[in-house]
KEKEBA-419938 format. One line per field, with one value per residue (C-alpha): residue number from 1; x, y, z. Coordinates in pm, whole numbers. Layout:
num <- (NUM	...)
xx <- (X	...)
yy <- (Y	...)
zz <- (Z	...)
This chain:
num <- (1	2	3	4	5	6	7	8	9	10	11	12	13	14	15	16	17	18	19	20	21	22	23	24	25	26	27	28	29	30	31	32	33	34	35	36	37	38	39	40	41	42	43	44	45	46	47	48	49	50	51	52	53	54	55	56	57	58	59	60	61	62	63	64	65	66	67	68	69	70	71	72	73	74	75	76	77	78	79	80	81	82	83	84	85	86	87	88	89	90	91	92	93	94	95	96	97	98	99	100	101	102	103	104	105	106	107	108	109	110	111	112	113	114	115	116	117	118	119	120	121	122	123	124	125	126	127	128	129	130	131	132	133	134	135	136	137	138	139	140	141	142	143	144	145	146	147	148	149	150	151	152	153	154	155	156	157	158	159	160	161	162	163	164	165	166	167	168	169	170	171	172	173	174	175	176	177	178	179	180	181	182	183	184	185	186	187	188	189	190	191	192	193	194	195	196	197	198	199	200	201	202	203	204	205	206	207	208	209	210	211	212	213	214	215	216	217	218	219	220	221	222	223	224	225	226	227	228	229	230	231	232	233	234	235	236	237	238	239	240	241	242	243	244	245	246	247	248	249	250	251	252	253	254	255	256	257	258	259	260	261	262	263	264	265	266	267	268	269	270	271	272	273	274	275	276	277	278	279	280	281	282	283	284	285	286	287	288	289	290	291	292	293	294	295	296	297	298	299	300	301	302	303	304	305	306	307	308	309	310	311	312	313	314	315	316	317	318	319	320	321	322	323	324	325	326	327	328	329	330	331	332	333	334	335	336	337	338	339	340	341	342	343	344	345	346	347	348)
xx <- (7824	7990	8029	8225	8445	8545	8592	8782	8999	9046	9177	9431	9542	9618	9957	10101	10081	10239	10494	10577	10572	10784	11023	10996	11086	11416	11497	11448	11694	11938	11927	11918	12289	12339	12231	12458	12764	12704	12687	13012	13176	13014	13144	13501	13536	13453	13686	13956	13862	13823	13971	13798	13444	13489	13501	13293	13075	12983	12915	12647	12536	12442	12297	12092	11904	11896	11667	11396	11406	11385	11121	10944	11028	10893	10572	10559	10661	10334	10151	10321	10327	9917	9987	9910	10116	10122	10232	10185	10381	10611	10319	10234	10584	10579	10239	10334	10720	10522	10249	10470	10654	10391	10297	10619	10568	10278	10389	10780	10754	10561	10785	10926	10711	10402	10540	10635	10275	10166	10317	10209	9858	9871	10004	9748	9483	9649	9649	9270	9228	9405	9214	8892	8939	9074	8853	8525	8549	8736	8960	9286	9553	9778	9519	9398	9779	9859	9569	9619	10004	9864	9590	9784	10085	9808	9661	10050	10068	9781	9852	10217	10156	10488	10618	10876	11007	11334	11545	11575	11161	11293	11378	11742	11542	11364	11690	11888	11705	11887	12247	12277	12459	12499	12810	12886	12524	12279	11974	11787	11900	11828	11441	11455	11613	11344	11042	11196	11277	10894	10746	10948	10818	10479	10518	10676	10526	10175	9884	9774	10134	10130	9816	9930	10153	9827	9653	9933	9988	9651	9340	9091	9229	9295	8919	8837	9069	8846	9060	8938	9099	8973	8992	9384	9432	9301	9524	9831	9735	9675	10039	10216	10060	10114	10482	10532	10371	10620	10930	10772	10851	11196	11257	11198	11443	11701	11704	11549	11426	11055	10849	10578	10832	10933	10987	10867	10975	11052	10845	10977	11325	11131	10939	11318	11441	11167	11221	11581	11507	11343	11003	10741	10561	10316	10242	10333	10731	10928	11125	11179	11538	11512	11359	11610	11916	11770	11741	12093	12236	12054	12214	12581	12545	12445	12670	12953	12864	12857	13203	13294	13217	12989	12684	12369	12116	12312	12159	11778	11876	12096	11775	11573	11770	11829	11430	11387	11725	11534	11164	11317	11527	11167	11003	11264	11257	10943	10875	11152	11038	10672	10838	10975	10653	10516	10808	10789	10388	10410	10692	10483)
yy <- (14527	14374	14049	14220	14420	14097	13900	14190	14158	13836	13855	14148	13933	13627	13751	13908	13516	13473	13622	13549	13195	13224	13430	13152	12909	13086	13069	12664	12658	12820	12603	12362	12452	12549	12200	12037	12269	12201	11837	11798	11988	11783	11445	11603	11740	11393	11221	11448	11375	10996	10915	10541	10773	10743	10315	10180	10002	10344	10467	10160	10198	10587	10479	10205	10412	10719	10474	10442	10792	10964	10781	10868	11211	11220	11123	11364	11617	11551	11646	11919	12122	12117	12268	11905	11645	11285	11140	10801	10733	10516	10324	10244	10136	9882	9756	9672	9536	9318	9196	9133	8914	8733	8657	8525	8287	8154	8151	8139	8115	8461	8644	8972	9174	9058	9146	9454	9545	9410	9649	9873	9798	9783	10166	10281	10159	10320	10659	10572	10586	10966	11101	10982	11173	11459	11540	11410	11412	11766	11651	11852	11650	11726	11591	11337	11116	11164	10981	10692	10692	10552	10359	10169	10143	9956	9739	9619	9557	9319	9154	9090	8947	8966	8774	8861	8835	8690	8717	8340	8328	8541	8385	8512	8689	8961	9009	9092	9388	9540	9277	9336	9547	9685	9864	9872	10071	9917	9807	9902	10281	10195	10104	10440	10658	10534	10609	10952	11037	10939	11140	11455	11416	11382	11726	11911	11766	11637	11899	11671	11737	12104	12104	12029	12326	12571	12405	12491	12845	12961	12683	12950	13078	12711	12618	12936	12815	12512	12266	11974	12042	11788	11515	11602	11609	11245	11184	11344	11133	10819	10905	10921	10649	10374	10505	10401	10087	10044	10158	9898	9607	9765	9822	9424	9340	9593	9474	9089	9081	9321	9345	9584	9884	9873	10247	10395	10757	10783	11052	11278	11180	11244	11557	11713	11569	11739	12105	12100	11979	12340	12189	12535	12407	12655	12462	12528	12549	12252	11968	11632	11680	11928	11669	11407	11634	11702	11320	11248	11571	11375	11055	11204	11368	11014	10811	11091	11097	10724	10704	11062	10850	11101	11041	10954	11121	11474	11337	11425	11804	11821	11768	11976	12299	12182	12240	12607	12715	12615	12736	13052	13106	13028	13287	13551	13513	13497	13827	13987	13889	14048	14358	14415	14288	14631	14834	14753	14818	15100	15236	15116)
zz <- (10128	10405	10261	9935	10224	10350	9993	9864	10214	10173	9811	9915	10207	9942	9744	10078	10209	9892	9928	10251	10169	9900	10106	10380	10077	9986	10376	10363	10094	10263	10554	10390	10235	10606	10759	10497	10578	10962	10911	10692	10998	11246	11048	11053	11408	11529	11326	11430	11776	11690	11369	11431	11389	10978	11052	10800	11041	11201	10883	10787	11150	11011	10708	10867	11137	10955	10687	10909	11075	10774	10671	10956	10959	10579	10637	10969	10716	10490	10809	10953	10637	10675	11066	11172	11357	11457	11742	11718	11471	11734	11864	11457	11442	11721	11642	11251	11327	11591	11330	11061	11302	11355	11063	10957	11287	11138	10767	10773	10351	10376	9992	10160	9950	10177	10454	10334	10222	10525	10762	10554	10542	10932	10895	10646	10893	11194	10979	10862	11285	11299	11027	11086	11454	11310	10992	11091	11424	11458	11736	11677	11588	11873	12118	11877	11763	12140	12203	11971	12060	12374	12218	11992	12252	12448	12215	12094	12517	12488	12175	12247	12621	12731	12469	12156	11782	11789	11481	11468	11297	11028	10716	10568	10254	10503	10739	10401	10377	10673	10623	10306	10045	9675	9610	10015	10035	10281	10091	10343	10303	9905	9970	10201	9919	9668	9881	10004	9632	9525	9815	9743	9384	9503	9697	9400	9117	9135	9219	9497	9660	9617	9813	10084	10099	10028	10272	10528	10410	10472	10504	10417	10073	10041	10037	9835	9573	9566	9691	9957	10273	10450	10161	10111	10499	10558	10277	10480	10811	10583	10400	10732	10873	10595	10591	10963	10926	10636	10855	11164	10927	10827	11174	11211	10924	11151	11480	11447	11814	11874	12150	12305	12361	11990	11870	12182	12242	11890	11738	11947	11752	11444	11508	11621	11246	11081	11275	11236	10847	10854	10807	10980	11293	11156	10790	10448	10455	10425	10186	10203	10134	10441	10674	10546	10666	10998	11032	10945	11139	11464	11326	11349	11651	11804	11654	11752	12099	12119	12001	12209	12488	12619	12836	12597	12832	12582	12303	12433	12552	12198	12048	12275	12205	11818	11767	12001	11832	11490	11581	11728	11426	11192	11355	11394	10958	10940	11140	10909	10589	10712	10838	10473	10289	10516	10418	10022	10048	10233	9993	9694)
């Protein structure tokens, strides 16, 4: 008897997440609009402060970092929408621009495609690392990709020894990825567009996607509904991990020159993106386009304050109260979209 009590509790409890979720959906989309209002305001307050701020060269500059941190903030957003997050995505980063440096040391002839699939590969393994802890060894992921962030830090330490990448070891093919253009468009923001655009498909389209946004609303009704939590969250880790490793040997075809500190600190860049890009700290709300708009919002505001002339230490407490003004705002919805879920029931 009690074991039909609960079932049937369960089963009520299932369209009132629903609903919520759908409710929190609508809410994404409006920020989303929102985001996209505040950056086009953002872009033209600073170039009526600085009219040099709409220079073509601070434009590219936009486009290039914004490639690699909304990558990164894509594949956070995989994770996040499952109520995970990983942390080392910097440390993967480093680690894979540093190896595919390397291996263009010892095989300068290396076709960019290799390399590409080889900082990849180093990614996929790094994410192998994160879900293995997380799913079979049930070490939540908070304690787990802080763990690794240090791990692999340490590991790119000892492998590097003090030494460096220089862009001189680089053969011209890879550094056009970041030099050069089609139609006065980065192709290194191209390569990021395509993978961003296949990704959001992913989420929307394919069944696999769409589980991770089930998984995030409610794990429970997630497994009752017969899907493989823990298969589709090793996926996630493995997803955000390869994508790192992919954006490590971008990162190389950016900047030329990589050493041990490569992409330190910068998760914490990417986990502001993917907040701000109204992506739910607490799983199951969220967009790629979303996460891409936080990224570039964070882009602006450092490009602006660069040319502002204003003290870059801003940019970290900008950030800081972008993500409590966007969690607080999350849960203030959240709590008012319940509240009338109770009102409509009660009326009902």
């Amino acid at each position: 008897m009690t074991s039909g009590t609960n079932t049937m509790n369960r089963t009520e409890r299932l369209p009132k997440r629903a609903v919520l979720a759908g409710g929190l959906s609508a809410v994404v989309k409006r920020r989303e609009a929102t985001l996209f209002v505040v950056l086009v305001a953002l872009i033209a307050c600073t170039a009526l402060a600085r009219p040099q701020f709409l220079s073509m060269q601070n434009l590219r500059d936009v486009l290039l970092n914004v490639s690699i941190v909304g990558l990164l903030t894509a594949g956070m957003t995989v994770v996040m929408l499952m109520r995970h997050i990983d942390l080392s995505i910097g440390s993967v980063v480093g680690i894979s621009a540093y190896g595919v440096g390397a291996l263009y040391v010892a095989y300068p002839a290396m076709p960019v495609p290799v390399a590409l699939a080889a900082g990849l590969a180093i990614g996929l393994a790094a994410g192998a690392i994160n879900a293995s802890l997380v799913v079979i060894g049930r070490v939540p992921s908070l304690v787990a990709t802080l763990s690794t962030l240090y791990i692999f830090r340490g590991a790119d330490y000892a492998w590097v020894h003090g030494g460096q990448i220089n862009a001189t070891s680089l053969p011209d093919a890879f550094s056009r990825l970041a030099t050069g253009s089609v139609l006065g468009i980065p192709v290194l923001a191209l390569v990021a567009a395509v993978v961003l655009a296949g990704l959001s498909i992913y989420l929307k389209q394919f069944r696999a996607g769409r589980e991770h946004y089930a998984i995030g609303s409610n794990p429970e009704a997630a497994r009752l509904a017969g899907i493989r939590v823990d298969r589709r969250v090793m996926s996630g880790f493995m997803i955000s991990g390869a994508i790192a490793g992919f954006a490590g040997a971008l990162w190389l075809a950016r900047f030329g020159t990589v050493d041990a500190s490569t992409g330190k600190g910068i998760e914490l860049q990417v986990v502001a993106a993917a907040v701000v890009g109204s992506v739910a700290i607490n799983g199951g709300v969220g967009t790629i386009l979303g996460a891409t708009l936080g990224a570039v919002v964070l882009g602006v505001i450092s490009i602006a304050l660069a040319v502002l002339h204003v003290s870059p230490f801003w940019e970290q407490a900008i950030q800081g109260a972008l993500i409590v003004a966007a969690v607080a705002a999350d849960t203030l919805l959240a709590r008012s979209i319940a509240k009338r879920m109770m009102r409509k029931r009660d009326h009902g």
